[in-house]
C-alpha positions as CSV (number, residue, x, y, z in Angstrom):
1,X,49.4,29.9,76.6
2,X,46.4,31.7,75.3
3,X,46.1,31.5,71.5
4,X,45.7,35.4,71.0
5,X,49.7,35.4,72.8
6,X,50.3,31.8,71.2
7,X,49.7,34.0,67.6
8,X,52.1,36.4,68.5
9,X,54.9,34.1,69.2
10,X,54.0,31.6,66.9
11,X,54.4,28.9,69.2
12,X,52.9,25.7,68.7
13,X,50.2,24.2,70.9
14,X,51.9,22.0,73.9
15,X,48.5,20.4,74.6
16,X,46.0,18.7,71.7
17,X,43.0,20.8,71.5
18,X,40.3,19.2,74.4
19,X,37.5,17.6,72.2
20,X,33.7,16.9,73.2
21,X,30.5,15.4,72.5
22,X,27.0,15.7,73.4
23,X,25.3,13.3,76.3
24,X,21.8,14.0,75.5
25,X,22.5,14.1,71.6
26,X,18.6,12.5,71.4
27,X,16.7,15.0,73.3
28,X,19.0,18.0,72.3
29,X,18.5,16.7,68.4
30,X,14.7,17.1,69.4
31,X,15.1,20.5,70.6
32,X,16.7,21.7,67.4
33,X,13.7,20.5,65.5
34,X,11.1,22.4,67.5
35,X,12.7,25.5,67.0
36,X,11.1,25.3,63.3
37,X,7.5,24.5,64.7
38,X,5.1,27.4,64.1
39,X,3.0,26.4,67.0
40,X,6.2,27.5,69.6
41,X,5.8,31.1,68.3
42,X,1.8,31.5,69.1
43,X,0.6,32.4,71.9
44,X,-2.1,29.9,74.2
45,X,-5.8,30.6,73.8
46,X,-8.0,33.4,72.1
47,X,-5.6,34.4,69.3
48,X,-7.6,37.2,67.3
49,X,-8.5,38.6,71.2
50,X,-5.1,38.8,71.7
51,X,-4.1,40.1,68.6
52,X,-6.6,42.6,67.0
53,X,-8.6,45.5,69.1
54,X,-12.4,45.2,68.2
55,X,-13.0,48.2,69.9
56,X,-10.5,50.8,68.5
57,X,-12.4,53.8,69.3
58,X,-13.1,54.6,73.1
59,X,-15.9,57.0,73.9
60,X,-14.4,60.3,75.7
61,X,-11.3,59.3,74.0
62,X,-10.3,61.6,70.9
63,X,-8.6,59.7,67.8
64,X,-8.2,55.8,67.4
65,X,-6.3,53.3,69.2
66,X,-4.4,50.7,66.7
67,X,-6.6,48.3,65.7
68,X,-3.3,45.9,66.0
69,X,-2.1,44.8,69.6
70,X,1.5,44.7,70.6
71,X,1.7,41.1,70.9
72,X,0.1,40.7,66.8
73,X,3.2,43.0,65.8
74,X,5.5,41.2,67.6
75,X,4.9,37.9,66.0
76,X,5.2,39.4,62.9
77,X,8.1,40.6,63.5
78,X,9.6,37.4,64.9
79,X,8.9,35.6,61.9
80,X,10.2,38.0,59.7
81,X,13.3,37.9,62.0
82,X,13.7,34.3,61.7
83,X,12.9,33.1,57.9
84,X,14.8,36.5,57.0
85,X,12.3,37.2,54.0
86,X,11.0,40.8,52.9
87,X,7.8,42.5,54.6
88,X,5.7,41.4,51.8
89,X,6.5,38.0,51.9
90,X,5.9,37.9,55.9
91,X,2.7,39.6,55.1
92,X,2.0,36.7,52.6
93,X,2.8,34.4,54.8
94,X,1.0,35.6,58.0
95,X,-2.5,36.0,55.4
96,X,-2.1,32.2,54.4
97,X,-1.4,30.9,58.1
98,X,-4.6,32.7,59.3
99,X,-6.7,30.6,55.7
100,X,-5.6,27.8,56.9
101,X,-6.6,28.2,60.4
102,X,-9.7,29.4,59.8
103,X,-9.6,32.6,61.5
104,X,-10.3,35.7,60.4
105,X,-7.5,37.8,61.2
106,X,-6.2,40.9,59.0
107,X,-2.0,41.5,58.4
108,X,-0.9,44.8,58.3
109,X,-0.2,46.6,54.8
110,X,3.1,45.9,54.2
111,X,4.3,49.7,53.9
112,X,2.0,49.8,57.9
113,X,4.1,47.4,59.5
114,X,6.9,49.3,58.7
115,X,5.9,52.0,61.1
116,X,4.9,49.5,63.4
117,X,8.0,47.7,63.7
118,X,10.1,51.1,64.6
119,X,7.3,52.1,67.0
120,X,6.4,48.6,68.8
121,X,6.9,48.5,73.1
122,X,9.2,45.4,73.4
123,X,11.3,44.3,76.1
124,X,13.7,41.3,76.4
125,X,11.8,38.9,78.6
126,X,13.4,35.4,80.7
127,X,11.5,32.7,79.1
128,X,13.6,30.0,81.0
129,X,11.1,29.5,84.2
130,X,14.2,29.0,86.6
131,X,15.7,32.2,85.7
132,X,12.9,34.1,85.8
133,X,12.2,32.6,89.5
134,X,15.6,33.5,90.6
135,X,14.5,36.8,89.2
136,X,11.7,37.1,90.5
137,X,13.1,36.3,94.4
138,X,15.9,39.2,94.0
139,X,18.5,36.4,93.7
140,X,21.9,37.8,92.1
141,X,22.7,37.0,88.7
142,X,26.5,37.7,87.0
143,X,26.1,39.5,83.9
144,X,28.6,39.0,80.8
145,X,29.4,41.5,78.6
146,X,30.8,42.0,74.9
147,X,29.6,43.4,72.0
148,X,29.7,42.9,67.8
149,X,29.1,44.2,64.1
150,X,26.0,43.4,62.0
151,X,25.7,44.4,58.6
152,X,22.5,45.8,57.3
153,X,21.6,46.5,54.0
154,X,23.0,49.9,52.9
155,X,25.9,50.6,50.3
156,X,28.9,49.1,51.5
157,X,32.6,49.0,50.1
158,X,30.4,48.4,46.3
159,X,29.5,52.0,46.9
160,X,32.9,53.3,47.1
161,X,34.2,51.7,44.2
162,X,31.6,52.9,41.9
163,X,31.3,56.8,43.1
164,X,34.6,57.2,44.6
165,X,32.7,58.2,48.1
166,X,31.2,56.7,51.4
167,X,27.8,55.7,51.4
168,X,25.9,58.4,53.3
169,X,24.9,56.0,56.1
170,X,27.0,53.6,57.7
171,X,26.6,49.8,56.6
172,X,27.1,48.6,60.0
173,X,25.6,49.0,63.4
174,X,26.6,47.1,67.1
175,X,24.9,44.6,69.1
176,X,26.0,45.5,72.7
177,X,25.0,42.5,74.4
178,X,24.6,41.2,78.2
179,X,24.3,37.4,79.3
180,X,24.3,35.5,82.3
181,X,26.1,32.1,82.5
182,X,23.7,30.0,81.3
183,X,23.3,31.9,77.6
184,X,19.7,33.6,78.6
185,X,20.2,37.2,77.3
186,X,19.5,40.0,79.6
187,X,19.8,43.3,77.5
188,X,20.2,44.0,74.0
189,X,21.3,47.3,72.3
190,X,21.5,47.6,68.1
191,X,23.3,51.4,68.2
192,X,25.7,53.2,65.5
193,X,29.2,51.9,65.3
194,X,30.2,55.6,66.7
195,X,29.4,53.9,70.2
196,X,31.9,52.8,72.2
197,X,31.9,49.3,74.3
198,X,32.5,51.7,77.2
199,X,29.3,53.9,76.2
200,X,27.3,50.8,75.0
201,X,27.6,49.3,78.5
202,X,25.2,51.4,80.4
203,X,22.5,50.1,78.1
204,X,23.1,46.9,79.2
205,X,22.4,47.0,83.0
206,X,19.2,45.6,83.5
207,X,17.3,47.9,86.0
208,X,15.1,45.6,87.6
209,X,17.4,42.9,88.6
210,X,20.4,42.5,91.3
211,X,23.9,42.0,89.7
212,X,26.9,40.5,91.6
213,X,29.4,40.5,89.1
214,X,30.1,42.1,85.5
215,X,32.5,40.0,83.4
216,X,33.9,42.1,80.6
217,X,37.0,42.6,78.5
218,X,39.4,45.2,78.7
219,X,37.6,48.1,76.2
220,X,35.0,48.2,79.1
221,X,37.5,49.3,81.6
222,X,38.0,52.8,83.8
223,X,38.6,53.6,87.0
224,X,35.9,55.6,87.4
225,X,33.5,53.1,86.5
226,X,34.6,49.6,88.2
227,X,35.4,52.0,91.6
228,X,31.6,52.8,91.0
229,X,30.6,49.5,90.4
230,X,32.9,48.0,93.3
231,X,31.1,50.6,95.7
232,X,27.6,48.9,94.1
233,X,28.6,46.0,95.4
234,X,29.1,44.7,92.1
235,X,32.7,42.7,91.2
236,X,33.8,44.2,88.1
237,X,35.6,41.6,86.4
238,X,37.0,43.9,83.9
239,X,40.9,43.6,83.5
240,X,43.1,47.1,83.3
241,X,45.7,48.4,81.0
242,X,48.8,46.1,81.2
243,X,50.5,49.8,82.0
244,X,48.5,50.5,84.6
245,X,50.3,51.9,88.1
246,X,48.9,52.1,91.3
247,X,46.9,54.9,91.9
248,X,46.8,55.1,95.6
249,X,43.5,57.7,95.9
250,X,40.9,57.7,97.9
251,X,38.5,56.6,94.7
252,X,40.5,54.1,93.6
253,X,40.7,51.4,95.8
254,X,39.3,48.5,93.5
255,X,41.6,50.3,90.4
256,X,45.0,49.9,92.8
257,X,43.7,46.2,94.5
258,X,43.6,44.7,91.1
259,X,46.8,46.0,89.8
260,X,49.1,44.8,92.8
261,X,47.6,41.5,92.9
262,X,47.7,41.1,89.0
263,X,51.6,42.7,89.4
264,X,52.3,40.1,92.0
265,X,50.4,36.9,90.9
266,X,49.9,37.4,87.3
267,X,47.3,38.4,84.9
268,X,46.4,34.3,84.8
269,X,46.1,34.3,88.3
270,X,43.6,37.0,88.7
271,X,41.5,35.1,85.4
272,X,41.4,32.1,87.9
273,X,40.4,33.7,90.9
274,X,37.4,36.0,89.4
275,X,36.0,33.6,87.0
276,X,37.3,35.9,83.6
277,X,37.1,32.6,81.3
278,X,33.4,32.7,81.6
279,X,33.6,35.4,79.0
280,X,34.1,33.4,76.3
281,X,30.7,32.5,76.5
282,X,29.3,35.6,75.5
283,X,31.3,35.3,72.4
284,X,29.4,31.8,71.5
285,X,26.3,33.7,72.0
286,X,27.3,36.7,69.7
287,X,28.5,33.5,67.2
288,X,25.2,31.9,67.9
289,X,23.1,34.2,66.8
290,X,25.3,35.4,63.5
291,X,25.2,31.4,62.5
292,X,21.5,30.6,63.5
293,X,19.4,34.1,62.9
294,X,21.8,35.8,60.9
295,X,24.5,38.0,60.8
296,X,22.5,40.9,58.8
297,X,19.9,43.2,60.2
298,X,16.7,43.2,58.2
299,X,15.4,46.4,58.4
300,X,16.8,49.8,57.7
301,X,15.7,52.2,60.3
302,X,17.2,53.0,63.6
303,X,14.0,52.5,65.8
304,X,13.1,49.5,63.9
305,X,16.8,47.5,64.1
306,X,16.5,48.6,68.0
307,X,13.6,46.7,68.0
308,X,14.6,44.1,66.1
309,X,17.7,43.2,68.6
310,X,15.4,43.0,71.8
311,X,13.0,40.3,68.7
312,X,16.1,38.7,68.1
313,X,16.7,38.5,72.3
314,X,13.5,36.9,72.7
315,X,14.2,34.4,70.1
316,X,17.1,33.3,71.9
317,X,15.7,32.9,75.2
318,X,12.9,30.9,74.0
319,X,15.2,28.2,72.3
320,X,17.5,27.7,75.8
321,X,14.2,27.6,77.7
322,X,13.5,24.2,76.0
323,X,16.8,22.4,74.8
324,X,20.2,23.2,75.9
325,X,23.0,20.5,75.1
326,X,24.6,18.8,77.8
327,X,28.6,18.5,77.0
328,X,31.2,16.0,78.1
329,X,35.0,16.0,77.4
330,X,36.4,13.2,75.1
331,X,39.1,11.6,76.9
């Protein structure tokens, strides 16, 4: 029995919880280590070509191009996303990097990189080469979907006490988020908690890749949506109301299919035969990144915390591009 209907009974376990261990505890110990290694984060060759513009003004051009480059912002950004310090320290600690180096590269005024942050062109990118091969070829790929709270720093319940009011602005935001089954991250979306799952979903389609199947729980689910999904050629792995009745329209074909086959063979049954316990993985993701980047958004405006998921996306798919642990069951 599942624990969520185990809870509600309060039925004990029947089996001992399955444990397991790691078989390649060496090279996976090495991984973890790496992920603290400055030199993963920089880029491969020219760095001050890459990073500042020597030639901000263009003749025929009217005004200034940035004098910093996209790529310069970003790894800012990512290491203020990872040591979770304040801009100033980052900036601190990007100025002493570039001493010790030897190169003479300029950081942002801290009160700058503010406005760079919410107006920096990011996308979530496949740093795992095999995935981004299968990409590449228009090979299918199953996406799977769930999303979460962050906390970021506004008055919270504190707030409340003390004035007897809500904080104007919302201490919360969601991370809609979009997987495949090996942990690499496909979309990201940081939005106000006023979005649904339902709403946050369309964010998370990627547009330049070919989907096969959309694993999902069941706040994700209408008819309207897996019948258009179904007709995509997509499997929506999405499971409906336990009230739902057959429908027997025209445009609901997938809706009424699913319902007499989970009415006849059981909600189990239809887990088993569409691969629904793959799920759970997104969840370990969502926990992942809430134990190992942090559970609280750093920055406070809505541009910038959009940004700051797809920083936090990339982080992510860098670490599984190098060390992934391989598991075994303890007998």
């Amino acid at each position: 029995m599942p624990y969520k209907a185990r809870e509600k009974t309060g039925e004990d376990r029947k089996r001992k919880k399955a444990q397991y261990g790691v078989a390649n505890w060496s090279e996976y110990n090495r991984s973890l280590m790496k992920r603290g290694m400055l030199s993963l984060y920089f880029p491969e060759g020219d760095l001050k070509a890459q990073f500042i513009n020597d030639a901000p003004y263009v003749q025929g051009v009217s005004g200034q191009q940035s004098t910093f480059k996209p790529a310069y912002i970003e790894l800012i950004y990512t290491f203020y996303r990872l040591h979770g310090w304040g801009i100033r320290q980052t900036k601190g600690f990007m100025e002493d990097i570039w001493a010790m180096r030897g190169l003479d590269i300029k950081v942002p005024a801290f009160g700058h990189l503010s406005d760079l942050f919410a107006q920096l062109d990011i996308r979530v990118r496949q740093r795992c080469r095999d995935v981004a091969r299968r990409l590449a070829k228009g090979e299918a790929v199953s996406l799977i979907i769930d999303s979460s709270g962050l906390r970021f720093g506004r008055a919270s319940q504190w707030h409340e006490i003390k004035y007897g009011k809500k904080a104007d602005r919302t201490p919360w935001r969601k991370m809609h988020l979009s997987i495949d089954p090996q942990m690499n991250i496909h979309q990201i979306a940081i939005t106000d908690t006023e979005v649904s799952d339902s709403e946050g979903m369309e964010r998370l389609m990627p547009e330049d890749a070919v989907i096969d199947k959309v694993i999902a729980d069941g706040a994700y689910y209408s008819i309207e949506r897996c019948q258009s999904l179904s007709a995509a050629g997509i499997v929506p792995v999405i499971p409906p109301p336990s009230h739902a009745v057959v429908q027997g329209r025209d445009n609901t074909t997938w809706h009424d299919r699913l319902v007499e086959y989970i009415k006849e063979k059981g909600i189990y049954a239809f887990h088993k035969k569409y691969g629904y316990g793959t799920r759970s993985l997104v969840e370990a993701q969502i926990s992942r990144i809430k134990r190992c980047i942090g559970s609280t958004l750093l920055t406070q405006r809505t541009d910038s915390q959009e940004r700051e998921g797809v920083v936090i996306a990339n982080i992510i798919n860098l670490w599984n591009a190098f060390g992934r642990p391989v598991s075994f069951k303890k007998a």
